[in-house]
LUMROVEX-940111 format. One record per residue (C-alpha): y, x, z; residue in three letters. Coordinates in nm, 2 decimals. Each point is the difference from the previous one (the first is absolute). Example, Ala and Ser with C-alpha at 12.3 -4.5 7.8 and 13.67 -1.06 7.14 Angstrom:
BEGIN
<pt><Y>-0.45</Y><X>1.23</X><Z>0.78</Z><residuo>ALA</residuo></pt>
<pt><Y>0.34</Y><X>0.14</X><Z>-0.07</Z><residuo>SER</residuo></pt>
//
This chain:
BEGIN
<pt><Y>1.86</Y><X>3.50</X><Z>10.35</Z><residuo>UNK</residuo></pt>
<pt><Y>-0.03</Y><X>-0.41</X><Z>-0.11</Z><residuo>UNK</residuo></pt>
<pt><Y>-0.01</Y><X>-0.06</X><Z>-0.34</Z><residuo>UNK</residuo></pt>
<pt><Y>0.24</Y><X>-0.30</X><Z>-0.03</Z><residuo>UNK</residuo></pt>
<pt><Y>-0.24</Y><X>-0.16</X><Z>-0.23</Z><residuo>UNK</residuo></pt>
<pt><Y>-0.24</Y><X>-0.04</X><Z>0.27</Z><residuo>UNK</residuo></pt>
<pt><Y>0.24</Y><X>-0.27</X><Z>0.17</Z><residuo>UNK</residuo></pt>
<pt><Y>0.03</Y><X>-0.20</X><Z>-0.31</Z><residuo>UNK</residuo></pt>
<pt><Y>-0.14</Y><X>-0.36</X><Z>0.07</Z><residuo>UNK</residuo></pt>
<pt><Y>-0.36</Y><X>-0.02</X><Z>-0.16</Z><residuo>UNK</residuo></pt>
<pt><Y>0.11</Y><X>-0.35</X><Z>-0.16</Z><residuo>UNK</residuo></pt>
<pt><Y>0.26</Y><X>0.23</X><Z>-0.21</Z><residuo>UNK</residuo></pt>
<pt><Y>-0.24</Y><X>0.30</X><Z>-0.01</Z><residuo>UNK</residuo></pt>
<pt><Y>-0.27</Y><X>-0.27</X><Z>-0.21</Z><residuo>UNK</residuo></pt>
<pt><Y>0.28</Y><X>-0.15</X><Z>-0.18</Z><residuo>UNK</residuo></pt>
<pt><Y>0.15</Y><X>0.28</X><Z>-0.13</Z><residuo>UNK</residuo></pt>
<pt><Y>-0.35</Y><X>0.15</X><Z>-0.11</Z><residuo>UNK</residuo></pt>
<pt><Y>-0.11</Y><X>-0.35</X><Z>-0.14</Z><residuo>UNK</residuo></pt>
<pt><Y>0.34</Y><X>0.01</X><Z>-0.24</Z><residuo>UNK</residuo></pt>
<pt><Y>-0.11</Y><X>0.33</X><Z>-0.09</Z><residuo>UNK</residuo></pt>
<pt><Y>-0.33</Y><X>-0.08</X><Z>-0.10</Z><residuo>UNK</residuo></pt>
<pt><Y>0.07</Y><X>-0.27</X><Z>-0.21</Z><residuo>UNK</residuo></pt>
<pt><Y>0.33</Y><X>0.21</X><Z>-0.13</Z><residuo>UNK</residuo></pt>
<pt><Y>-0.33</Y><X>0.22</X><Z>-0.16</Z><residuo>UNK</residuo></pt>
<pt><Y>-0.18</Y><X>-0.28</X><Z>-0.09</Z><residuo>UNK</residuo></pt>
<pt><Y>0.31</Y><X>-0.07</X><Z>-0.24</Z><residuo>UNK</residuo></pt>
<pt><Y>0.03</Y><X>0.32</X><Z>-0.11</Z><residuo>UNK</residuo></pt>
<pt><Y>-0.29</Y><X>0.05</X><Z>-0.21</Z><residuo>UNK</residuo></pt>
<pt><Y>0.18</Y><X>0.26</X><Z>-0.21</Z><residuo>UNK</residuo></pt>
<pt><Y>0.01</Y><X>0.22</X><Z>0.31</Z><residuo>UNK</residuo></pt>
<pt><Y>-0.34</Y><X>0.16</X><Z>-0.02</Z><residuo>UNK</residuo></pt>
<pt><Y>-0.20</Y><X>0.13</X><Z>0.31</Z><residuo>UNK</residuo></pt>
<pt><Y>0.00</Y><X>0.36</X><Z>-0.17</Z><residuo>UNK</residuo></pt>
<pt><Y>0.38</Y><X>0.00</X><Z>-0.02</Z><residuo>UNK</residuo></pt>
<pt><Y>0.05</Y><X>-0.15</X><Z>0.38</Z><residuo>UNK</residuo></pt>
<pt><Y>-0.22</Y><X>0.30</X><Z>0.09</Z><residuo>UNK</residuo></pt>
<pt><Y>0.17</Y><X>0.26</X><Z>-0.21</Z><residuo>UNK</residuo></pt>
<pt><Y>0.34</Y><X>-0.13</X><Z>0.15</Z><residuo>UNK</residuo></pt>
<pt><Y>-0.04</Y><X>-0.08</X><Z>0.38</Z><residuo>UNK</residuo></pt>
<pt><Y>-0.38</Y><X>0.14</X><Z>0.04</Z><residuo>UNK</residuo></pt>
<pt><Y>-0.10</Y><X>-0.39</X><Z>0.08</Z><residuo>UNK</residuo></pt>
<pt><Y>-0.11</Y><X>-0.29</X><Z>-0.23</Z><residuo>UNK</residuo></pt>
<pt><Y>-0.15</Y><X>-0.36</X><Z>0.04</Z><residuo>UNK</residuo></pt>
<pt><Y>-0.37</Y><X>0.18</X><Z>0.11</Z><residuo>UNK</residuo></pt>
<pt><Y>0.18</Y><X>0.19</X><Z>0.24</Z><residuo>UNK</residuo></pt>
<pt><Y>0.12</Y><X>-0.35</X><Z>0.16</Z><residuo>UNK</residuo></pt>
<pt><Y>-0.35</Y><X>-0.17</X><Z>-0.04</Z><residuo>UNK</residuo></pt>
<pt><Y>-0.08</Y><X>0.31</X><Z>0.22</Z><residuo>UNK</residuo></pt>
<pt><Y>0.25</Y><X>0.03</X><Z>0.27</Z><residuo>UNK</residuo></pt>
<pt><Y>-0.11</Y><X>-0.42</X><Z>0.06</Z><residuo>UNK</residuo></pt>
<pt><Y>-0.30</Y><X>0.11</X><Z>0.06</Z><residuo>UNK</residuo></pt>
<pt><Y>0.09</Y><X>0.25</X><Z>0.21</Z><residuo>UNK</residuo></pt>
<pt><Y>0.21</Y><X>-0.29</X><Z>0.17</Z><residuo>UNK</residuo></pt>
<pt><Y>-0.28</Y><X>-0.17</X><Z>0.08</Z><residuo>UNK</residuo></pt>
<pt><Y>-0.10</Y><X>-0.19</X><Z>-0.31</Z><residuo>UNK</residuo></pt>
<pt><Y>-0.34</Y><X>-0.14</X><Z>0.06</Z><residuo>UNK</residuo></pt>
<pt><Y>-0.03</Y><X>-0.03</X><Z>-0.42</Z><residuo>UNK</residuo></pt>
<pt><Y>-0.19</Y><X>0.30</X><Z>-0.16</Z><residuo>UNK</residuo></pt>
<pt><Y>0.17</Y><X>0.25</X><Z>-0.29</Z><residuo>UNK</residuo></pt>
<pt><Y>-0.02</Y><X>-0.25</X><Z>-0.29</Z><residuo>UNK</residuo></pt>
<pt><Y>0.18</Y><X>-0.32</X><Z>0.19</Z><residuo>UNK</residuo></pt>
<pt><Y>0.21</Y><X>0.22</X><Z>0.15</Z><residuo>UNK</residuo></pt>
<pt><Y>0.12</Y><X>0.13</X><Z>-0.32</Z><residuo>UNK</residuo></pt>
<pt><Y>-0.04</Y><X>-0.38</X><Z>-0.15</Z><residuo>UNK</residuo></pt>
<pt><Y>0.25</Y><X>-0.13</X><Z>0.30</Z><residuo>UNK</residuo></pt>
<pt><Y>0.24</Y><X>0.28</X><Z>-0.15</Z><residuo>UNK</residuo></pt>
<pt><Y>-0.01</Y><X>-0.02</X><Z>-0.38</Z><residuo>UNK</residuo></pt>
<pt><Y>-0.01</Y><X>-0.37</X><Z>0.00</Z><residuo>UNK</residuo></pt>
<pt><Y>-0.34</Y><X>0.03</X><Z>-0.19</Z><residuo>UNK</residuo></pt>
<pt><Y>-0.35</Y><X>0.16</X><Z>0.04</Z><residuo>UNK</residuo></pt>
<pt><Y>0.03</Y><X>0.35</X><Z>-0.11</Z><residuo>UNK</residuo></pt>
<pt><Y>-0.21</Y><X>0.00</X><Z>-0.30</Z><residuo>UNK</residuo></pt>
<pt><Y>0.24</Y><X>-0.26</X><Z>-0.15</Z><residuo>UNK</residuo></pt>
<pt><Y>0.30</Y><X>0.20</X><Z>0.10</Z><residuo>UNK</residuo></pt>
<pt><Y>-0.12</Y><X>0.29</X><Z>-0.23</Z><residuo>UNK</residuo></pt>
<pt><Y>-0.15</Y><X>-0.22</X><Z>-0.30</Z><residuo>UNK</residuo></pt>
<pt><Y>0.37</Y><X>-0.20</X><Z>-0.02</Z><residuo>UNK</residuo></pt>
<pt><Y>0.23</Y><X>0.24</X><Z>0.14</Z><residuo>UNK</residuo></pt>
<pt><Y>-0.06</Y><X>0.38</X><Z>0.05</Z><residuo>UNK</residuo></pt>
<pt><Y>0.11</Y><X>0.26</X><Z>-0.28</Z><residuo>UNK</residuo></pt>
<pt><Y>-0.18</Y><X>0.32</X><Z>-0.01</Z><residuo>UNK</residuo></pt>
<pt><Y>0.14</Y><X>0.28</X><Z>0.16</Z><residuo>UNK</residuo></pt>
<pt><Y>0.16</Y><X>0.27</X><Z>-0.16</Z><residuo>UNK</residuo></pt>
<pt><Y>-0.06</Y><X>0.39</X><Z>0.10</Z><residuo>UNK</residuo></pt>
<pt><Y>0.40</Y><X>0.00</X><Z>0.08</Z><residuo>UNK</residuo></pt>
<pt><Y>-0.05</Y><X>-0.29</X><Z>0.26</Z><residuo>UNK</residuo></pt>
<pt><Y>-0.36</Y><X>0.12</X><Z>0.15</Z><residuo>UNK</residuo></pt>
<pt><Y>0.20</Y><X>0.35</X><Z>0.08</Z><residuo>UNK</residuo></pt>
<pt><Y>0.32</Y><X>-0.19</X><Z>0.17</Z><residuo>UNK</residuo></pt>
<pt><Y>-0.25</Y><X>-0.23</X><Z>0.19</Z><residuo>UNK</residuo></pt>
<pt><Y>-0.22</Y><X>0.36</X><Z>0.16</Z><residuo>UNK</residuo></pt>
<pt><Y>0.36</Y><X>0.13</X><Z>0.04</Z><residuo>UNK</residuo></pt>
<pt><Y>0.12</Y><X>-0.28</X><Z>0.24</Z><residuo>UNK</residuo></pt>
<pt><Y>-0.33</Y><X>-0.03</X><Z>0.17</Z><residuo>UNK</residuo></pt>
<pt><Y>-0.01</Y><X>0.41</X><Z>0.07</Z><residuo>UNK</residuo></pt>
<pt><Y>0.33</Y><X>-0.14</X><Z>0.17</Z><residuo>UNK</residuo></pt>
<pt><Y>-0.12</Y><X>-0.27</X><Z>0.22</Z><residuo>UNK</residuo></pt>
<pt><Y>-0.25</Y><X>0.21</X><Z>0.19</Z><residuo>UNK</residuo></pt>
<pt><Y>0.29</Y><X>0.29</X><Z>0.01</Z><residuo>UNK</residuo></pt>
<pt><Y>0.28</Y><X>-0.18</X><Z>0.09</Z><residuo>UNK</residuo></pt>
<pt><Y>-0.08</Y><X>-0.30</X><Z>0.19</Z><residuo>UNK</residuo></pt>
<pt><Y>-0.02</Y><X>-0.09</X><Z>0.35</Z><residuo>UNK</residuo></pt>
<pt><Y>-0.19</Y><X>-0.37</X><Z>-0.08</Z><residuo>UNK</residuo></pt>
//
């Protein structure tokens, strides 16, 4: 069986993701931890699955291109520590992604 995504133009495909990364670019209240805890994915995730793309750019620019930034100053200006309560939702959803997912 086809998944119906795959038939979607790449010039949408890239769109669509571009608008989505800079959606999280604006959203600087929605912290990485939380992203994970919720839908077992966050902005690293995505500076990963470029990579995997075929990125030629190594860990750090990949994750640069994402956050808008170098990671270093994402952290200093922008990431809150992480509670115990959002570290336990965020292994919670990842148990889920290697249960549950056909990616």
């Amino acid at each position: 069986m086809t998944d119906p995504l795959d038939a979607l133009p790449d010039a949408q495909a890239a769109a669509a993701f571009r608008r989505l990364v800079r959606h999280l670019r604006h959203r600087t209240d929605a912290q990485n931890i939380e992203l994970m805890g919720l839908s077992g994915f966050c902005r690293n995730c995505l500076a990963d699955w470029i990579r995997d793309a075929g990125y030629e750019g190594d860990k750090a620019e990949a994750r640069a291109l994402i956050h808008g930034m170098p990671m270093d100053a994402w952290k200093d200006r922008l990431q809150t520590p992480a509670t115990q309560d959002q570290i336990a939702r965020m292994e919670a959803s990842v148990k889920r992604n290697k249960v549950e997912s056909n990616i």
